[in-house]
N, C-alpha and C positions, 0 to 999 in steps of 0.2 A: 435477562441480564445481557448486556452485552458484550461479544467477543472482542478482544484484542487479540490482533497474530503477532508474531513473535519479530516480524518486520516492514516496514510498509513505506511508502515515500514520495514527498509530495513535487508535483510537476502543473505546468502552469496548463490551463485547458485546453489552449492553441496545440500545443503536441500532443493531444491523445487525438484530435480533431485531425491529425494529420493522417491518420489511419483511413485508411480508403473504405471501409465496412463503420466506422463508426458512427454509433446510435447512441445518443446518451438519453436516458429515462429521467425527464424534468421532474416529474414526483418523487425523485431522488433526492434532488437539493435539498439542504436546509432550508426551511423556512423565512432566516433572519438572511439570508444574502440572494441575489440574485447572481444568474451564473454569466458574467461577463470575460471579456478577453483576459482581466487581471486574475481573474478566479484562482484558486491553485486544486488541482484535487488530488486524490491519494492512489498510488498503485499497490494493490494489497501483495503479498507473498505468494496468494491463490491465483494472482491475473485479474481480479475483481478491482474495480474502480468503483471508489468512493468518496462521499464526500464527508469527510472529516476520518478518524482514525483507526475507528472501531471497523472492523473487515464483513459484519453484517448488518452495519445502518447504515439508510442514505447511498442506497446502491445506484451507481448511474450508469454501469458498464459490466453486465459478466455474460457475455459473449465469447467466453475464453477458448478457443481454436487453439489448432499448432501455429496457422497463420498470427492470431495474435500473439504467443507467445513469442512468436519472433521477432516482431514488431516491435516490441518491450524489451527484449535481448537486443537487438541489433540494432535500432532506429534510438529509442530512450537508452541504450546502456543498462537496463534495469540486473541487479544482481542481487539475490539473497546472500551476502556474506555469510559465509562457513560459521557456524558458533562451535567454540571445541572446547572442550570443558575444564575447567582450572583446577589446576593442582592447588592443596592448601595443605601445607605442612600440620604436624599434630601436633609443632610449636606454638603453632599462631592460634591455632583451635584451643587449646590450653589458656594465653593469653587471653581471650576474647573473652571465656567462662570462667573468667578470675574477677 
């Protein structure tokens, strides 16, 4: 079955391509597109680049170094947003099981 992470984010192929180390794995792709300039692919939460959403199909990049991690910090902006967990009143839980 395939995994989904909890965050991931798509960027066009020319910027991963800007990385001076990168190798992208053609047997990666999807089958139904070809990987052209307009391409978009995904930056997973892991540092794994993929193509399409899921963080262990269609890998085309996990090479993941301190060097790339910077890369994606400082060059892509890349950032996992904090998730912090939501208060819910025993109002609203009462409401919702009514």
């Amino acid at each position: 079955m395939s995994k989904m992470g909890r965050y991931c984010k798509a960027y066009p192929i020319g910027r991963f391509r800007e990385y001076q180390k990168w190798a992208e794995r053609s047997e990666g792709f999807r089958v139904e597109k070809e990987a052209s300039e307009k391409s978009h692919l995904y930056l997973q939460e892991n540092y794994v680049v993929t193509d399409g959403i899921f963080m262990d199909e269609n890998i085309i990049f996990d090479d993941v170094t301190p060097e790339w991690m910077d890369f994606c910090t400082g060059t892509l902006k890349f950032e996992v947003p904090a998730r912090e967990p939501v208060a819910v009143k025993k109002e609203e839980v009462e409401m919702v099981a009514a």
